[in-house]
VEXBA-312731 format. One record per residue (C-alpha): y, x, z; residue in three letters. Coordinates in steps of 0.25 Angstrom, whole numbers, plus 5000, padded with zeros to 4 digits. Example, Ala and Ser with C-alpha at 12.3 -4.5 7.8 and 13.67 -1.06 7.14 Angstrom:
2
R     Y     X     Z  rest
R  4982  5049  5031   ala
R  4996  5055  5029   ser
***
This chain:
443
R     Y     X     Z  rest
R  4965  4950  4909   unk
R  4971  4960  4916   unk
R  4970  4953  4930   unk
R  4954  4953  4926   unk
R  4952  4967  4923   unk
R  4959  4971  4937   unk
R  4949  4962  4944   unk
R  4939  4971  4939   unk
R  4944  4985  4939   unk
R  4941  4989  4952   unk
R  4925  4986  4949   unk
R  4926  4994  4937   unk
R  4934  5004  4942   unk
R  4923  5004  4954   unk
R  4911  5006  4945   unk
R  4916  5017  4937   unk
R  4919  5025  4948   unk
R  4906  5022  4952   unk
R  4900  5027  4940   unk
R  4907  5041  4941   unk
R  4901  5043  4954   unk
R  4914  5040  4963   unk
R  4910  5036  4977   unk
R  4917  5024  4981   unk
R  4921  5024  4997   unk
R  4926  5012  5002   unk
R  4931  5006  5016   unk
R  4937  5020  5019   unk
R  4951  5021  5026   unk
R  4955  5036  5022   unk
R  4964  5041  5033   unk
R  4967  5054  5029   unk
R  4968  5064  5016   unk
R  4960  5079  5018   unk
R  4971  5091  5013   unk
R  4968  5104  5012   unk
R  4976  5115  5006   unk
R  4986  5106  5002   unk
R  4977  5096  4994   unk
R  4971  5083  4998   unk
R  4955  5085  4999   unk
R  4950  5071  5003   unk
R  4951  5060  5013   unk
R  4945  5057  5026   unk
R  4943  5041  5029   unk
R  4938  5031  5039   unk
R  4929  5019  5036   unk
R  4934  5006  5037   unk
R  4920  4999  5040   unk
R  4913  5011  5047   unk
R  4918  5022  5055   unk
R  4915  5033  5045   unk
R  4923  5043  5042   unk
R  4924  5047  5027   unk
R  4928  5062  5021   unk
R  4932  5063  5006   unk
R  4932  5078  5001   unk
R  4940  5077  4986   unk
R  4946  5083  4975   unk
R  4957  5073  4974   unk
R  4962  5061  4981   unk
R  4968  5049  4976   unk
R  4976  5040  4984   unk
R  4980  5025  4979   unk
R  4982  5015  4986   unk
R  4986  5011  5000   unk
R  4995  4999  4996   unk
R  5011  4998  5000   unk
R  5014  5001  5017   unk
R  5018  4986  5019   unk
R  5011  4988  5032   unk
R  5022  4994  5038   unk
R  5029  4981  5040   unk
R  5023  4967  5046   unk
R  5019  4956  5037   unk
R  5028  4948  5028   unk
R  5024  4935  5034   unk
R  5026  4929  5048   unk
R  5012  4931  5050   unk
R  5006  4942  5059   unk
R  4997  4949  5049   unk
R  4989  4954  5057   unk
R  4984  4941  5062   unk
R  4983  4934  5048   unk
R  4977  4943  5042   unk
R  4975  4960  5040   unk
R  4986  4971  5034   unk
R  4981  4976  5022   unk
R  4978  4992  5025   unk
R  4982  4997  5012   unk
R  4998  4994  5016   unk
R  4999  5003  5024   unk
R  5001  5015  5016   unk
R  4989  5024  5019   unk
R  4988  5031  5007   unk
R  5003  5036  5008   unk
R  4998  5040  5021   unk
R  4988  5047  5019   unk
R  4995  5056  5005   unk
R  5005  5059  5017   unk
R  4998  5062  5027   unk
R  4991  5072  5016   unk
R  5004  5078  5013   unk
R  5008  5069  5000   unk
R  5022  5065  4999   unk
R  5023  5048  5000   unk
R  5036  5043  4994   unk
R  5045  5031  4994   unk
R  5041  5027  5011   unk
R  5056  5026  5013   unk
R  5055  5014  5004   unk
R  5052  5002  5013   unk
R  5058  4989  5008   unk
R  5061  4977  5016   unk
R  5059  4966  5005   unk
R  5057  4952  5005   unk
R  5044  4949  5001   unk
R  5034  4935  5000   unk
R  5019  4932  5004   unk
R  5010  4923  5008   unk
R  5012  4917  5021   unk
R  5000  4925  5028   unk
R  4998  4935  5020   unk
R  5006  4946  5016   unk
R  4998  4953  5009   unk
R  4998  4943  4995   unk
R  4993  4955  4985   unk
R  5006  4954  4975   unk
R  5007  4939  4977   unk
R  5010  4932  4968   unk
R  5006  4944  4957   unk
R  4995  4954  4963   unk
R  4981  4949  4966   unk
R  4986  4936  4962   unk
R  4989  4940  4948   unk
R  4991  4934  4937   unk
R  4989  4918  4945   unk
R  4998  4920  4957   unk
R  5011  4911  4955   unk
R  5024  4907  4964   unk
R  5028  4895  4964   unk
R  5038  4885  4973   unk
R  5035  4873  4981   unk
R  5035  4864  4969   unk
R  5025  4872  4961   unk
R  5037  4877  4952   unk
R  5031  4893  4948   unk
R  5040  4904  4953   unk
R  5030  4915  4948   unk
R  5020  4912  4935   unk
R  5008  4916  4934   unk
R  5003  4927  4926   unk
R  4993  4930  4915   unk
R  4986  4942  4912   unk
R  4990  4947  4898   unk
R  4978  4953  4888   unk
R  4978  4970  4890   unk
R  4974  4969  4874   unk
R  4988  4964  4871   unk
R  4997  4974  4866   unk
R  5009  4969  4871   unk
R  5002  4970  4886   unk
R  5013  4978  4893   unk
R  5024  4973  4887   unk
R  5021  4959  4891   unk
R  5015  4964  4906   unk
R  5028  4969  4907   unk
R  5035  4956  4905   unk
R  5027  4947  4913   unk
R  5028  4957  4923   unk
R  5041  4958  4923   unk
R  5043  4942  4921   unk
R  5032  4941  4935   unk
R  5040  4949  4943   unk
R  5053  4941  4940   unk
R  5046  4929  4944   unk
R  5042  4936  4956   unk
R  5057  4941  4961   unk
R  5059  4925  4962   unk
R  5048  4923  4975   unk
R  5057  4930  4985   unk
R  5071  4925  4982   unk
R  5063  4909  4982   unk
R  5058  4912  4997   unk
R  5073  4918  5001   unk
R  5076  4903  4996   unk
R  5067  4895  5005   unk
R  5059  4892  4991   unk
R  5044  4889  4995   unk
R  5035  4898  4984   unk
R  5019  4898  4983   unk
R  5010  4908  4978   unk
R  4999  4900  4970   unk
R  4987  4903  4961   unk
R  4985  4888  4954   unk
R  4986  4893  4941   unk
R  4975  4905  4942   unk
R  4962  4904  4933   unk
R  4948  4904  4941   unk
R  4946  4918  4937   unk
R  4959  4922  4942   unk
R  4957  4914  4954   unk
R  4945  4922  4957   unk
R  4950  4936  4955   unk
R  4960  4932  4961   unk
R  4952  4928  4974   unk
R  4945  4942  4972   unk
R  4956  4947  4974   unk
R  4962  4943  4985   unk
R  4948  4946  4994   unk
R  4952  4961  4990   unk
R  4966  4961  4995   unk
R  4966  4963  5009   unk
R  4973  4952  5016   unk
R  4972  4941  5003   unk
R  4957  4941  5007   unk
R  4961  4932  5020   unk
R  4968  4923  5009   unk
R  4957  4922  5001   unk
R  4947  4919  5012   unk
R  4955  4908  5017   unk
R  4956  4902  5004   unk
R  4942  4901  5004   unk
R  4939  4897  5016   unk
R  4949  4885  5014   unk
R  4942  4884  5001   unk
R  4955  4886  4994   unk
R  4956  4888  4980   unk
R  4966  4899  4976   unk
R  4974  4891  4967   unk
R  4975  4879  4975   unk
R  4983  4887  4986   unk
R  4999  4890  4985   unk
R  5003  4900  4996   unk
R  5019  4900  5003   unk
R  5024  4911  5000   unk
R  5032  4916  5012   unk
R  5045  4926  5012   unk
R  5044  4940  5019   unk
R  5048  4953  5020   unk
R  5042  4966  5019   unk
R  5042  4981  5021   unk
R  5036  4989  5011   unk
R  5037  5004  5007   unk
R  5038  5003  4992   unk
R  5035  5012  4981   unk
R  5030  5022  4990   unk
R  5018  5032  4987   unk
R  5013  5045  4987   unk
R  5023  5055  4978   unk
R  5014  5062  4967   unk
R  5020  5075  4960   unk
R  5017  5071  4946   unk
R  5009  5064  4936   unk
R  4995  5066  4941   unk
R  4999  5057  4954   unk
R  4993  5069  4963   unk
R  5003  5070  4975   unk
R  5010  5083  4982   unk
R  4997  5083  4989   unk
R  4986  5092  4978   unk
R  4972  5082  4973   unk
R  4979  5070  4981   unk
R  4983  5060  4970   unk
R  4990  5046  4972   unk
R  4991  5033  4962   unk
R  4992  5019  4965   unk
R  4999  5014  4976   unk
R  5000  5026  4982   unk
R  5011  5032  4969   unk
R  5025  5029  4972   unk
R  5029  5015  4966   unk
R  5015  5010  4964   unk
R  5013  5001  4974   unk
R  5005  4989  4975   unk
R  5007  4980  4964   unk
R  5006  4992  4955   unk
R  4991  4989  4950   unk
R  4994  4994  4936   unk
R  5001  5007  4941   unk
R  4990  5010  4949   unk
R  4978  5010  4940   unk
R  4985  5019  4928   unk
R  4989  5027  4939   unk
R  4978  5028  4945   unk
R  4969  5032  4935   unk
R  4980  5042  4931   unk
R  4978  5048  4946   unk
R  4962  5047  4946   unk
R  4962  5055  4933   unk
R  4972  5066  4939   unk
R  4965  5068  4952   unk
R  4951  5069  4945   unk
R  4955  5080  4936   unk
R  4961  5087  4948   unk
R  4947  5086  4955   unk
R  4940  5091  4942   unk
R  4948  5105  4945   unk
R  4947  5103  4961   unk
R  4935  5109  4970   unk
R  4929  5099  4979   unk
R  4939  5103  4993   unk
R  4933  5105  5006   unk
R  4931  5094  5017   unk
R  4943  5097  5025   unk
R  4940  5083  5033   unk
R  4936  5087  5047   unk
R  4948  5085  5053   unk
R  4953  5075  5048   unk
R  4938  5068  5051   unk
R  4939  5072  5065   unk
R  4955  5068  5069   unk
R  4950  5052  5061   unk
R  4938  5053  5071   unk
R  4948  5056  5083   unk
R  4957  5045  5079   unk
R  4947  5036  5077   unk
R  4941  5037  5090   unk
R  4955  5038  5096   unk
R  4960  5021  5090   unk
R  4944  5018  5093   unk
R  4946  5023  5107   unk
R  4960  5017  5111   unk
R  4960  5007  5122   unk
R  4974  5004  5122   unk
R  4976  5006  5108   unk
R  4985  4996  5101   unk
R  4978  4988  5089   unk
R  4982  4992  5075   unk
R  4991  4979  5072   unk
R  4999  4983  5083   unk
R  5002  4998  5079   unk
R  5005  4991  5066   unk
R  5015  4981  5068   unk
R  5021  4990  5078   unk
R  5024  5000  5067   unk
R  5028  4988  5058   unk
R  5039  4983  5069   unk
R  5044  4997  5069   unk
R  5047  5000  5054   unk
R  5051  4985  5051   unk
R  5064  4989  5060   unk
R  5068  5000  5051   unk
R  5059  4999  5037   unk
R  5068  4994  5024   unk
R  5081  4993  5030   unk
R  5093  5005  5028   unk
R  5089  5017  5034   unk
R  5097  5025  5043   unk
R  5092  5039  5048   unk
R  5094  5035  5062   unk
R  5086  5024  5060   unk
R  5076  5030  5051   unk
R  5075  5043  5063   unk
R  5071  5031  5073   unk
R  5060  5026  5066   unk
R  5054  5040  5064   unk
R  5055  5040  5079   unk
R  5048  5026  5081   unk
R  5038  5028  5073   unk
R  5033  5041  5078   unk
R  5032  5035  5093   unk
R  5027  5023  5088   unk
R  5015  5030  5081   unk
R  5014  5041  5093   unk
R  5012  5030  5101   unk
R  5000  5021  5091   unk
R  4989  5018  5099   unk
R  4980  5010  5091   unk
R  4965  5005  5094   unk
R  4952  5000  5086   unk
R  4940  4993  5089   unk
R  4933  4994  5075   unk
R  4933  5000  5062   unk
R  4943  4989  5055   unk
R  4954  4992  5067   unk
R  4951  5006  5064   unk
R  4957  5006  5052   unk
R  4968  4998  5055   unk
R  4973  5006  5063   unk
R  4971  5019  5055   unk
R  4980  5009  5045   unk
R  4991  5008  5056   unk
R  4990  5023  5058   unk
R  4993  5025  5043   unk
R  5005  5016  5046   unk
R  5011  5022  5054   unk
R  5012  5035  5048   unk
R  5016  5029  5036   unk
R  5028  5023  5044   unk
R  5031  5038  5047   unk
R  5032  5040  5032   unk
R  5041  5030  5029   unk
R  5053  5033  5039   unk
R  5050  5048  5036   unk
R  5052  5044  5022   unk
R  5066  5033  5026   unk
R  5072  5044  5033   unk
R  5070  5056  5025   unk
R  5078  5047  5012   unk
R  5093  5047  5015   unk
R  5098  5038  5003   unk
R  5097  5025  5000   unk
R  5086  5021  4988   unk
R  5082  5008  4982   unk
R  5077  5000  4995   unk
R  5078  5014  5004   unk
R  5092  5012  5012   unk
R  5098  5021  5019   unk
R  5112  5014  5027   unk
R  5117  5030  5030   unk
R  5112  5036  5017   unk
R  5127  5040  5015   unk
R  5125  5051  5027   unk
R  5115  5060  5018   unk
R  5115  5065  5005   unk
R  5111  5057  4993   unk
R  5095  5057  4989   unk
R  5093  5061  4974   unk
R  5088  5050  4965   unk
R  5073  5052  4963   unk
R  5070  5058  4976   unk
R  5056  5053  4983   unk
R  5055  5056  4997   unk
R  5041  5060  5002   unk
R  5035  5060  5016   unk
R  5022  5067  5020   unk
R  5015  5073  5032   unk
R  5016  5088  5031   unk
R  5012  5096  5043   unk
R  5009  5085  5052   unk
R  5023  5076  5051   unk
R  5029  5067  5041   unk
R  5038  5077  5031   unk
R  5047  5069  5019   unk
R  5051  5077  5006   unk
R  5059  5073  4994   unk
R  5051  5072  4980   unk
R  5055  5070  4965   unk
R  5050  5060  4957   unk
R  5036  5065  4952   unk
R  5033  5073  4938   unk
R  5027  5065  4928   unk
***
């Protein structure tokens, strides 16, 4: 079953590494990409449990995964998150950051949707409800038991017809799905439920969620309640959200390597592949793991170019350790997030896009933030990367003039039309946030 052999890729994928000599380095926040001479050379990171400082020489670097930038807006629920439980750090976008920062072109930032969306009531981080982490048991249902989603079962990888039928029940699931939002707009009262998992999708599922951020505050209260998974039927709740969607970092070809030489993307990182993207992402990945390594074969080991890089985190650190009048990190968050949910995913005009540009540089001239310990550290390093992802996104929104898919622009008639296929990245050159317009990449 293919939800089995997901549960354990990770260990195998883990041990052969192991067994080909790769050093595995874990509970690292990496916070900025080494260059020289117009390549990417390594990365500098700060431990998320110790105060040690971590310097990566390479021959190439792989990017993949930072997750989708849903932390650029609040929560979906009435809840304040930060009470109820911890934003997950991998949404807000420090990958792209980080490819930017290093002088790779990010793409479709301009691309933030307000959509209506559905969670559980104190929880908005679900992990692909009903689908996801829950898969192949997570149904929908109404108040009177009636099912809204099916269940799903694993089909056999030996069967010859295996795509063909994935396709349909895929296709079939995601009808199904369109139905949840338009039942809430009703009033209709849905449920999330597991009743009809088996013990061993039970457990993985369990597994599961104490590896998913947030979800591991539902599974310890279930325990402690000693409630049985299957037992529960969760509310389901109606929301909206703002999320930047399809974005990524642009790669010039084939081999995923980006306008950046020996720095690769793949994953969640490419354009388009987002979370819920599983499949893309592992055949793409290995496509990029086996472009990168024969590019190390015909690349010398560079040189350490880290010392400044290690000596202006060393400042920074002491400087958010040091402040005594320093805002905490959820502050400089929600603060950003008030700011951009007053002009993200509604029609742009350049007036209105120029004012933003002009809030969120006094806005981040003025952050001020503070720590007491290690985990705040790193939230507020997390806030950091926030805020100059936010720059990224109205660079992007104002730099495209027409009207695309759920881009609007309401005085696109004062500037010429864009031509069809035209991505528009955004990238730090030189200090400051530069845009340019890219074709679709060779294949």
């Amino acid at each position: 079953m293919l939800a089995e052999l997901c549960n354990f890729l990770k260990r195998v994928l883990t041990d052969k590494a192991l067994e080909l000599g790769a050093v595995i380095v874990n509970r690292v926040h990496v916070r900025e990409l080494l260059t020289d001479g117009g390549a990417v050379t390594g990365a500098v990171g700060l431990g998320t449990r110790e105060p040690v400082i971590t310097v990566v020489t390479a021959k190439t670097t792989v990017l993949a995964t930072s997750g989708r930038a849903t932390r650029l807006t609040g929560s979906v629920t009435a809840f304040d998150k930060f009470e109820w439980y911890s934003a997950p750090s991998a949404a807000n976008g420090s990958g792209k950051v980080l490819a930017a920062r290093a002088g790779a072109e990010v793409v479709n930032l301009e691309f933030v949707a307000l959509a209506d969306s559905y969670n559980l009531h104190n929880y908005s981080f679900s992990v692909g409800l009903p689908s996801g982490s829950w898969w192949p048991a997570g149904r929908i249902v109404d108040e009177d038991g009636n099912v809204v989603v099916r269940r799903n079962r694993d089909l056999p990888l030996d069967d010859p017809d295996y795509k063909a039928k994935y396709h349909l029940l895929v296709e079939d699931y995601q009808r199904q799905r369109a139905t949840i939002v338009p039942l809430l707009k009703q009033g209709k009262s849905l449920y999330f439920d597991l009743l009809e998992a088996t013990d061993e999708e039970r457990e993985r599922i369990l597994w599961a969620l104490g590896h998913e951020g947030k979800t591991g505050v539902l599974k310890h209260h279930l325990e402690k309640r000693n409630i049985d998974l299957r037992t529960a039927r969760f509310p389901l709740r109606l929301g909206q959200r703002r999320d930047a969607l399809g974005n990524g970092i642009w790669v010039k070809d084939a081999t995923t390597e980006t306008s950046v030489r020996n720095l690769y993307a793949t994953g969640n990182e490419l354009p388009g592949t987002g979370i819920g993207g599983g499949g893309e992402a592992l055949v793409i990945g290995f496509a990029t793991g086996e472009q990168a390594a024969a590019r190390a074969k015909e690349t010398e080991l560079p040189k350490d170019v880290s010392a400044l890089c290690v000596a202006e985190l060393k400042k920074q650190v002491a400087e958010i350790f040091g402040s005594e009048n320093g805002d905490e990190w959820q502050s400089g968050e929600r603060a950003l997030q008030v700011l951009l949910e007053s002009y993200l995913g509604k029609p742009y005009t350049e007036n209105a896009l120029k004012q933003l540009g002009l809030l969120l540089h006094r806005l981040s001239a003025d952050l001020k933030l503070r720590a007491d310990n290690l985990h705040q550290l790193n939230r507020v390093l997390e806030v950091i990367d926030l805020y100059r992802l936010a720059e990224l996104v109205a660079v992007a929104a104002r730099e495209r003039k027409s009207s695309l898919g759920l881009f609007r622009r309401s005085d696109e008639a004062d500037y010429p039309r864009e031509e069809e296929g035209t991505f528009i990245g955004v990238s730090w050159k030189n200090g400051a946030v530069k845009a340019s317009r890219l074709s679709n990449p060779t294949t």
